[in-house]
N, C-alpha and C positions, 0 to 999 in steps of 0.2 A: 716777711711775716707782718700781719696788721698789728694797731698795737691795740691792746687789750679795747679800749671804749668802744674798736672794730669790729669784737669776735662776735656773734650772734650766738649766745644759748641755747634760744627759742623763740621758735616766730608760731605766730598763728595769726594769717592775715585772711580779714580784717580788720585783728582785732588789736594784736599788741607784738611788740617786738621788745627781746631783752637780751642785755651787752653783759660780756662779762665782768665786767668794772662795777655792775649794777646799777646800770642807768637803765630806765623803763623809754620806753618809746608807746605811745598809745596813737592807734591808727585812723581812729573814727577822725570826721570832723567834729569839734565842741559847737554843740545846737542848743546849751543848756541856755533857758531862757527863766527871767525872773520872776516872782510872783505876781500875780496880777486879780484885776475883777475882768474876767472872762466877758466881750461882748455877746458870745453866742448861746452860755450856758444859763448867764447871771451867777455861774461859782466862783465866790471869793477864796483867792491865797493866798499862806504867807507862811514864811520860814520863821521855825521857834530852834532853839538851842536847847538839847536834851542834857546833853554831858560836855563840859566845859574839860573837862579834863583830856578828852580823846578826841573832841573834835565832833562829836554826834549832832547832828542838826535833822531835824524830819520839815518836811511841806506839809501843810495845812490844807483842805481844803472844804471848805463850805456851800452847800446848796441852798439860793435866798428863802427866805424862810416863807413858809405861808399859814402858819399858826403860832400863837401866844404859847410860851412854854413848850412847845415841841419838843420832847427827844429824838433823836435821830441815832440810830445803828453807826457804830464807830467802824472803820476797814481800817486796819493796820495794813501797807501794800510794801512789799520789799520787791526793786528793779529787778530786769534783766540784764546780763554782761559775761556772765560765765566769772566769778569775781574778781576778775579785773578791771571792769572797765563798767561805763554807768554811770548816771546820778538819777537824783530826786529832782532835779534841776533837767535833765533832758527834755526836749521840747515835745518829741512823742510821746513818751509819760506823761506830761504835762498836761495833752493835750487828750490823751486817752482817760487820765482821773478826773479829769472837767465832764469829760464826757460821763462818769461812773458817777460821779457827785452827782449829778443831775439828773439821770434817767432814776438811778436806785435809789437816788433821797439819801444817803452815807454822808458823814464825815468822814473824811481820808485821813491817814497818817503814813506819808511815806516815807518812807524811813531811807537815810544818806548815810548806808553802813559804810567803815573803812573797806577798800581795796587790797588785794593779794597783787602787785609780793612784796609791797613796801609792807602791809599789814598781814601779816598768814592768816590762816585758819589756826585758832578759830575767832577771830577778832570780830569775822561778820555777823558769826550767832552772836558773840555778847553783845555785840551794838543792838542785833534785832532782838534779843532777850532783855534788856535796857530798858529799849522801845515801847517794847510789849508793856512793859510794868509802868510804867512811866503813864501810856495812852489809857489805862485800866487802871491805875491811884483814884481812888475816891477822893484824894484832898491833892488832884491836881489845882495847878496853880497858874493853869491856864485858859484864860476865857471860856473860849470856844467850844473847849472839853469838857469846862465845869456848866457850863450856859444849853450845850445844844446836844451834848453827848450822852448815849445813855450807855455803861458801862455794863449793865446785865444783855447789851449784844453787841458782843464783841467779835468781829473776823480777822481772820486774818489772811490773804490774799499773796500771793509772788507768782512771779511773771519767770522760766528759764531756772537759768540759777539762784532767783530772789524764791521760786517755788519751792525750791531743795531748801531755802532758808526757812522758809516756810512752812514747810514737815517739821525738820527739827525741832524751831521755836515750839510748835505746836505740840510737840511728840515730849517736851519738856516743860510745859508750861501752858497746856491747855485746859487746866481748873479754869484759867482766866477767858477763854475762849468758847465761841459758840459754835461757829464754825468755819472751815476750810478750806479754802476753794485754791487751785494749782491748776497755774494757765502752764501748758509745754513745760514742764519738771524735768529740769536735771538732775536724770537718776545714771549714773550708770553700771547695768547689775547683766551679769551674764546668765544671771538663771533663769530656767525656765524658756530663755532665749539665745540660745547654741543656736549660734548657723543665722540667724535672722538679722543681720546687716546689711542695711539699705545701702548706707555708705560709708566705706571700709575709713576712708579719708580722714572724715569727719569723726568718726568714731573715734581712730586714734589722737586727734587733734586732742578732744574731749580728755581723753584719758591724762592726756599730760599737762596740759590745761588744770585739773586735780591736782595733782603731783608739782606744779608750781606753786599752785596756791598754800600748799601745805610745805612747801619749802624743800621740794625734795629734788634729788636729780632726776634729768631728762634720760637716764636708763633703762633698757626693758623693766631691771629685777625691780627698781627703786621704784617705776611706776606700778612696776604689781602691786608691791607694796602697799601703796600711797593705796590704791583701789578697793585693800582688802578690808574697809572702814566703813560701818553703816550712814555714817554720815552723808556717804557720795551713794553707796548700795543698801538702801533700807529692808533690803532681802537676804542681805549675805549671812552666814553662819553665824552665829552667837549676836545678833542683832537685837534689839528690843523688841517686842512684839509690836504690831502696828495697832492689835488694841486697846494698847494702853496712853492712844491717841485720846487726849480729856474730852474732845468737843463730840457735838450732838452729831455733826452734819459734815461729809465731807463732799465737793466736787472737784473732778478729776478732767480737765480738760487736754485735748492732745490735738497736734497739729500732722500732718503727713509730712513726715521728716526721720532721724535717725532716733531722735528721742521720744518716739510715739510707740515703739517694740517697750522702751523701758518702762513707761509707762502703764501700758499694757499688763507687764510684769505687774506693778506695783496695787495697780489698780485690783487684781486679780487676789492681789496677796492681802489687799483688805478683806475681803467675802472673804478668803480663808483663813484669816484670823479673827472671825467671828462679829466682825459689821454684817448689820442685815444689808439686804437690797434696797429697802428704799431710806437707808440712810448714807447710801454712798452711791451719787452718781456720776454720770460718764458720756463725756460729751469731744466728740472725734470730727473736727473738722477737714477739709481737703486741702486747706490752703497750706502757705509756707510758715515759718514762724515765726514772721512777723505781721502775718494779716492782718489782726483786729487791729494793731497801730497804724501800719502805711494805708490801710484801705477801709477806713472808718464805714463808709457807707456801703460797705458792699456788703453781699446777703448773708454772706459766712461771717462776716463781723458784728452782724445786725442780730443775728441769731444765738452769738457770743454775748452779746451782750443783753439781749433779754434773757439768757440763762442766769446769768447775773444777777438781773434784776431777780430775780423769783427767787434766785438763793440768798440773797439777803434779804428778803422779805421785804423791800418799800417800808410801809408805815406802820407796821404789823407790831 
């Protein structure tokens, strides 16, 4: 017999591995790279410190200016990782808000929630619920925000798992918000989508994946459980309504993958709880899910990201 620091709990590779002793194992390679002035964008960044008490840190990012007094549309951006894994600091984030600072004219705020399972659920919303108030204080006491930000447009943006952060913050605290846009959301809801698994695999990874983050065992019943929570299912039974989403404007974008059916779902279940049409759009690309990062210039990234541009409105 191994001895405990041996047993494996839970693996989900790529992404993380975890020992019964409670030691985490994280599988990526670390690509987090530092703040910088970008030669190719001219978007300046830099890390501020939100909450000294828990550790809350967000990236900054600025697009060089080309007017006296500009305000510039604020993007609050929460990662992708499935919440384990991730930063603000990743070099593809890094490299894709460079990219978003500068085409859409935005100030960025991306936000470096705590991690699942040193940190559960729900430690991610309160850091992006933090975040939120923090990047939207009229008496910040930050530069950048006080100088270039305009806080009556405010977005708020998540990439995977940071879009499920995404929803929520928004679904709680979107007085403060204009609108919402969710790159590949992880939702995962069975309704409406019996039978419609792409991949059975990933599906189940998904599922317990949930059911870590929230501290629970790797059992059928405990993951049912874990699942039966609008948090992960924004369509399940006794759920908040999704109209009581604050913001003006929602986009809904979806990759060709497991999490494009939920989606789907989700997407569907706005029109049905009384969003009109054209204030909730829908944008279904081919690629994997991680297009717009590993393949910046390619036509489906290019086309992502002028949806982007237009839903934040540039200089409007």
């Amino acid at each position: 017999m191994g001895e405990p620091d041996d047993e494996i709990t839970f693996e989900f590779v790529p992404l993380i591995r975890c020992y019964k002793s409670g030691r985490v194992e994280r599988l990526l390679p670390d690509t987090r790279v530092p703040p910088s002035l970008d030669p190719a964008t001219g978007v300046a960044s830099r890390d501020v410190t939100i909450d000294q008490s828990t550790g809350l840190w967000a990236r900054l990012y600025l697009p060089p200016s080309s007017a006296a007094g500009e305000l510039l549309p604020v993007v609050v951006y929460l990662h992708g990782g499935g919440l384990v894994v991730g930063s603000a600091a990743d070099a593809l984030e890094h490299g894709f808000l460079n990219r978003l600072s500068s085409r859409a004219r935005v100030l960025v705020v991306s936000v470096d929630y705590r991690l699942a399972p040193e940190h559960l659920v729900p430690a991610c919303y309160d850091d992006a619920c933090a975040a939120l108030r923090w990047a939207t204080s009229s008496s910040s006491t930050d530069t950048w925000l006080r100088d270039h930000g305009d806080i009556r447009r405010v977005f708020v943006l998540g990439y995977s798992s940071g879009a499920n952060i995404a929803h929520n913050v928004t679904l709680h605290g979107g007085e403060r918000v204009k609108g919402m846009a969710l790159l590949h959301p992880c939702f995962i809801s069975s309704k409406k989508a019996d039978g419609e698994v792409k991949n059975a695999w990933l599906r189940k990874k998904l599922e317990e994946l949930w059911a870590l983050a929230c501290g629970g065992e790797m059992t059928a019943s405990a993951v049912a459980a874990a699942l039966d929570d609008p948090r992960i299912d924004p369509v399940v039974d006794g759920a908040p309504s999704l109209r009581r989403l604050g913001c003006d404007r929602v986009l809904v974008c979806l990759a060709d993958e497991e999490l494009e059916v939920r989606g789907r779902v989700y997407y569907d279940a706005l029109l049905e709880s009384g969003w009109a049409e054209d204030a909730v759009e829908l944008f279904v690309a081919g690629g994997d899910h991680e297009y717009f990062q590993r393949e910046p210039d390619g036509d489906m990234a290019v086309a992502l990201m002028d949806r982007l541009v237009a839903f934040f409105g540039g200089n409007e």
